[in-house]
N, C-alpha and C positions, 0 to 999 in steps of 0.2 A: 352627424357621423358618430358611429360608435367608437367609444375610449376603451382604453384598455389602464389597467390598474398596476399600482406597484410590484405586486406578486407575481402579475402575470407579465412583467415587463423585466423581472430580476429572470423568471424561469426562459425567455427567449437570448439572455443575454449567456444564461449558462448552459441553456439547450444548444445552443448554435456554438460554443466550444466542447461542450462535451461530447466527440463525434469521436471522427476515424482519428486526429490525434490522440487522445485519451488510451484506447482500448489496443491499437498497435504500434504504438510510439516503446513501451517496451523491449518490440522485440527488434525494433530498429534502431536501438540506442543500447540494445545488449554487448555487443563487441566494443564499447567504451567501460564495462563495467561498473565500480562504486562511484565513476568520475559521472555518471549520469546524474545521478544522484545532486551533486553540487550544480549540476546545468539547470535542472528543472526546480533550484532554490534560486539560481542568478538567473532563469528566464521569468520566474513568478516576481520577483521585484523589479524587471523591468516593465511587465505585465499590469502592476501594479499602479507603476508610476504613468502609463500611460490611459489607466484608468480614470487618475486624476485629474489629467490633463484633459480627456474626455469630459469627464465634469462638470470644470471650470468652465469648458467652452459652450455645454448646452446650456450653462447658467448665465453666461455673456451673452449668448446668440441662441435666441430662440425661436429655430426655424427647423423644420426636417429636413432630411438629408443628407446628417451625419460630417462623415469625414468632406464630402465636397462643400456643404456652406462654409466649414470653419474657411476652408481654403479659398472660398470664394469670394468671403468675406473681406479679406486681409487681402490675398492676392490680385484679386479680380477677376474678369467673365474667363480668359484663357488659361490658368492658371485652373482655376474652379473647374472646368469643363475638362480638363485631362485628371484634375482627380476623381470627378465623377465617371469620367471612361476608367481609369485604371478600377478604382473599386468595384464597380458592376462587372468586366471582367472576371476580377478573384472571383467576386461572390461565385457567377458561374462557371469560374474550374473548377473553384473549390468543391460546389454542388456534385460535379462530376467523379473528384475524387472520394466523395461520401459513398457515391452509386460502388464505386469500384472494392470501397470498403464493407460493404453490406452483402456485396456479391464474396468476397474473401471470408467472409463468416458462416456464409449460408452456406458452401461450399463444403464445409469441416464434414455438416451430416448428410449435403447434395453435390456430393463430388462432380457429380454431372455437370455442375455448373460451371467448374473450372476447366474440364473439357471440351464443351459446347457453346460456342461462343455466340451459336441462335437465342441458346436456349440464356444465355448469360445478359444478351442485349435483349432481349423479348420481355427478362424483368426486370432488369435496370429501365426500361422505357417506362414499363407498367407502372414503376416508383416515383417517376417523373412525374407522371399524369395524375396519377394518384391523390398523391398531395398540391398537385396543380389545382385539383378540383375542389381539394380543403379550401384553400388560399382563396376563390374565387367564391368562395362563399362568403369572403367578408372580414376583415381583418381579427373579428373578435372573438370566433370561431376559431381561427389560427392558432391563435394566443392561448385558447382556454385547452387547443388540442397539441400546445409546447407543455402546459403545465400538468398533464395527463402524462405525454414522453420522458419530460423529463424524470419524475416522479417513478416511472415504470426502470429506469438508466440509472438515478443515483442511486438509490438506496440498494443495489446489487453489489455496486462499486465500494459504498461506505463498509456493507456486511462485510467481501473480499478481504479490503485491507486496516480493519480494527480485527479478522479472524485470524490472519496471517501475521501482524502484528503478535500474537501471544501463542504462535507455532518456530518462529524463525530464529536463528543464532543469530546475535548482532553481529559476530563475527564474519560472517557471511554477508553481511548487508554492507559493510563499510570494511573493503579490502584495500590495504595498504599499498600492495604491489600494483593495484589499477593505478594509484595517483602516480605512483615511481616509475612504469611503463608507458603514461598520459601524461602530457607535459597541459599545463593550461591551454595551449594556444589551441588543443584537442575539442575545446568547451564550439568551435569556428563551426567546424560540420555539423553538430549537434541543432545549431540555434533553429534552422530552418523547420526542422522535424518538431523543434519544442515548441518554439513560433508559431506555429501553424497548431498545436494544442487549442494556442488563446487568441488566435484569429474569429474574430468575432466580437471583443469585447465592448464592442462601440455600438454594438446592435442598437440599444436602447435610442441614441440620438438618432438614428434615422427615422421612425415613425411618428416624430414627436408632435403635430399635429393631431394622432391618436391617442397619446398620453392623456389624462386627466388631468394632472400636474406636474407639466412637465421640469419647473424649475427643480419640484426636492423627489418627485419620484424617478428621474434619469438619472441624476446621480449616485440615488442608494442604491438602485437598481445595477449600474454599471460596477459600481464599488464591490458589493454584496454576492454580484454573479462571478467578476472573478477571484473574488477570495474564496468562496464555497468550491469554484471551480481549482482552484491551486490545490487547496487544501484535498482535495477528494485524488488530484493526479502526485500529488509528492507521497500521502499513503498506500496510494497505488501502488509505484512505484519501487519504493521500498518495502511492502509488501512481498510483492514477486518478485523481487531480487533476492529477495532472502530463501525464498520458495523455492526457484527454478535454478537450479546450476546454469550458468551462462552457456555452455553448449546445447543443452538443451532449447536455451531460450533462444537463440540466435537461429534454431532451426522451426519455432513456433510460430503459427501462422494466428493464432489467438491467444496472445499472453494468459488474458482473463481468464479463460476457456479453459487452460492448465491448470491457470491457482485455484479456479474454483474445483477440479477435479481433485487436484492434494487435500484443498480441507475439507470439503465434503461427497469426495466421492461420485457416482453416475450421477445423480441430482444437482450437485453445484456443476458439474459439466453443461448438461442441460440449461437450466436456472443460467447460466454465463453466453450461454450460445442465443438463445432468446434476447438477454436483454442487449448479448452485442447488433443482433440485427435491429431490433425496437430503437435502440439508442443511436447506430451510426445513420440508420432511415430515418430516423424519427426529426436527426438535424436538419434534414434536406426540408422541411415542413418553415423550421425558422429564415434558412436560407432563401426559399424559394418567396419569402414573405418582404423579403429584405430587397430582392432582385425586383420587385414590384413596386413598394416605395420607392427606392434611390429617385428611379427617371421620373417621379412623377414633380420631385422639387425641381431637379435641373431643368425639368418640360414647361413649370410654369414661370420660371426665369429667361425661358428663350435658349437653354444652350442644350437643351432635346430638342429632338422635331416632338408640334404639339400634340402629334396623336398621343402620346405618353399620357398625356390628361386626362384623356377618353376613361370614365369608369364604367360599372355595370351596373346593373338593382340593387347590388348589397353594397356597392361604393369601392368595391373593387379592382384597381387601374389594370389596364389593358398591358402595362409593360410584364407581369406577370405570365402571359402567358405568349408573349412576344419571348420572353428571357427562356421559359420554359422549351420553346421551339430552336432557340441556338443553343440551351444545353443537351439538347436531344443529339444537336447536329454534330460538336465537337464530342459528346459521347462514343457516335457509332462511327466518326472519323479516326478516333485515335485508338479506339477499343484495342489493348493486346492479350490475347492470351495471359501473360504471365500478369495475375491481377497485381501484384505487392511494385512491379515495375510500372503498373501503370498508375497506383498511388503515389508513386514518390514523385513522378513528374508530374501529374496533375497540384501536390503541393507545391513543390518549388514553384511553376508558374503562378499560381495563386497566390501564395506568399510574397514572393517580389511584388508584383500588381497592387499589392495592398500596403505593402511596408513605404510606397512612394507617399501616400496618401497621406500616413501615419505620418510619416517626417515632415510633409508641410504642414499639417495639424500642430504640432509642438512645435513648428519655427511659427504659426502663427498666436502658439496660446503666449509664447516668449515677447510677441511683440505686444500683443495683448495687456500683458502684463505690465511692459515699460507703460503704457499708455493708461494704466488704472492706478499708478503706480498714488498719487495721490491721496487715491479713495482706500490704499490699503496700509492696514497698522506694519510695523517695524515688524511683529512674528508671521502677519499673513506675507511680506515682501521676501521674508528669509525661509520659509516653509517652500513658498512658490517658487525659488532660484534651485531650491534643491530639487524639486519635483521636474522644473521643467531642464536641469541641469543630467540627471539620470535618465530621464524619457529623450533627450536628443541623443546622448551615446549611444542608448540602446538601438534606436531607433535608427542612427547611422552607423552603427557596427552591425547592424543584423542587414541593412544595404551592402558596407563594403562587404560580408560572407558570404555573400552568393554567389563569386566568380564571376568571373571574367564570361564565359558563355551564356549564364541568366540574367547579366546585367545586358547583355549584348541583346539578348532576346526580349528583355524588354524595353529597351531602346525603341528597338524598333516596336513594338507593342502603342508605343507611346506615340511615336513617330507617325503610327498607320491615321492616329486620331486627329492629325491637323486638316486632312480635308477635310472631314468629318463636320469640324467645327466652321472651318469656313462656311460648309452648306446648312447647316443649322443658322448661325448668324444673319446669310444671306435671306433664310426664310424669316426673319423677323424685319428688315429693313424693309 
């Protein structure tokens, strides 16, 4: 089987965050003002923290499949098998709200696109298959065509906000009257939208049967992807906040698109409109690579049906293009006109779907922990309570912000998947 290496393991963990959060998370965090600011430092350390906890656990348990072995591990076959339902979900709403962000950018210089909802769904499909066809070529192709994306996505990002940086009044960037009009409890709305930036950071433990080495290259990998990825959305951010008057931004459909047009004019407009479609498309490549691994761990544990196993010539599993035909379908079910509304529900559902997953991941890296507690020194025991002490808040405050209606909805989400496992089960008896 072909591996995949450090570099190209750290660029899928940053590729698959640096999407549609990234690029229109600005203008949908504009109407909180300088208090954004503080959200995307307290969502990058909780980001951070559950980095680690990632980690630890591909360093404990080393098995693909990510967020559902840890949970499977600790919890057991039913526990395991709804978190591998809830993640494979995200991945493919998530996937959808990429398509709907990619369409929102194209859009700026093919207006057509936002009134033709043929012509809107005819390349959102096109984009699905697209990179369908990468993926099924082989996981190492995938890999080498994230570290190409990425590469074409950051360095646009980085120029943006180190140019914006030495155009901008700090006074402009850090407004006092936002903190005094925004009470904290303000940072609640915010989390979903920031959340969903760094959804993805666990990428790397999912294919780790592709890794070369998995124990020290998932972890630099996981670590490295989202700190390059913080670091690139907090000077963003403050970047174009300094750039764009908040009325303006609240009515822009490509933050990027604007800052690049203030400091350089028809070209950085250009140069921003490119790398926003390269960039928010280009995630769907990592996602749709992720949507193919997951079912193939839970398939060979029994809590897939076996077809998931099925690979091709280049070794590429068949749930790939299974996952690719249900995100085709909730595509053109849910497709609306107004693309920016159909981004924000396709996160919220994604997000929730995923944040479950997360939270039994850190109740199990905690239990983990009590149970190694032996084999570790006094500083690794005191390091580890604080890591896995900020990765549970985060992780169950970013649960209870969802509301009452997205918790409801994924209730049942979660609910729909106990036949599910019943008939998977039954198939192994």
């Amino acid at each position: 089987m072909e591996k995949i290496g450090k570099v190209k393991l750290t660029a899928l963990v940053a590729g698959n965050m640096i999407g549609s959060g990234a690029l229109l998370a600005p203008a949908l965090l504009a109407k909180f003002g300088s208090l954004s600011i503080l959200g995307w430092i307290v969502t990058m350390i909780g980001a951070i923290s559950l980095a680690l906890v990632f980690s630890c656990l591909s360093i404990w348990i080393t098995k693909s499949g990510g967020p559902y072995t840890f949970a499977k591990h600790v919890f057991g076959d039913f526990v395991g098998f709804q978190m591998a339902w809830g993640y494979w979900a995200s991945a493919i709403l998530g996937s959808v709200s990429l398509l709907a962000g990619t369409l929102q950018y194209m859009s700026i210089f093919w207006p057509e696109i936002a009134n033709s909802a043929a012509l809107s769904i005819g390349i959102g499909c096109a984009m699905i298959w697209g990179f369908t066809w990468i993926n099924v070529l082989g996981v190492k192709n995938a890999a080498t065509a994230e570290v190409v994306i990425l590469l074409i996505k950051i360095v646009p990002l980085i120029v943006v906000a180190i140019a914006g940086f030495t155009l901008v009044n700090p006074s402009k960037i850090f407004n006092v009257a936002d903190f005094q009009n925004h009470s904290l409890v303000s940072l609640t709305p915010m989390i979903s939208i920031m959340l969903w930036s760094f959804i993805g950071l666990e990428s790397a433990t999912v294919p780790a049967n592709c890794v070369e080495n998995p124990k020290k290259d998932i972890p630099t990998a996981t670590i490295a992807g989202v700190v390059l990825t913080g670091l690139v959305y907090i000077g963003g951010a403050i970047a174009i906040s300094g750039l764009i008057p908040t009325e303006e931004l609240l009515c822009s459909k490509a933050p990027y698109v604007d800052a690049g047009a203030k400091i350089f004019g028809h070209w950085g407009m250009f140069a921003m409109i490119i790398t926003g479609i390269i960039g928010i498309a280009g995630s769907l490549n990592g996602w749709i690579l992720i949507q193919g691994q997951m079912p193939v761990s839970a398939a060979e544990e029994g809590l897939f049906p076996k077809y998931f196993m099925k690979t091709n010539k280049h070794g590429a599993p068949v749930g790939i293009v299974i996952s690719s035909f249900i995100m085709t379908a909730i595509f053109l079910l849910t497709y609306q006109p107004s693309l920016l509304k159909h981004i924000e529900l396709m996160i919220d559902a994604a997000v929730f779907a995923m944040l479950v997953p997360y939270f039994y991941c850190v109740i199990a890296f905690g239990y983990l922990t009590c149970v190694k507690r032996s084999e570790l020194s006094k500083t690794e025991k005191c390091l580890l309570a604080i890591i896995g002490f900020v990765a549970c808040a985060y992780s169950a405050g970013s649960i209870l912000s969802a509301g009452e209606q997205m918790i409801s909805v994924g209730f049942i989400m979660f609910l729909i998947s106990v036949p599910f496992y019943c008939l998977c089960k039954k198939q192994i008896e």
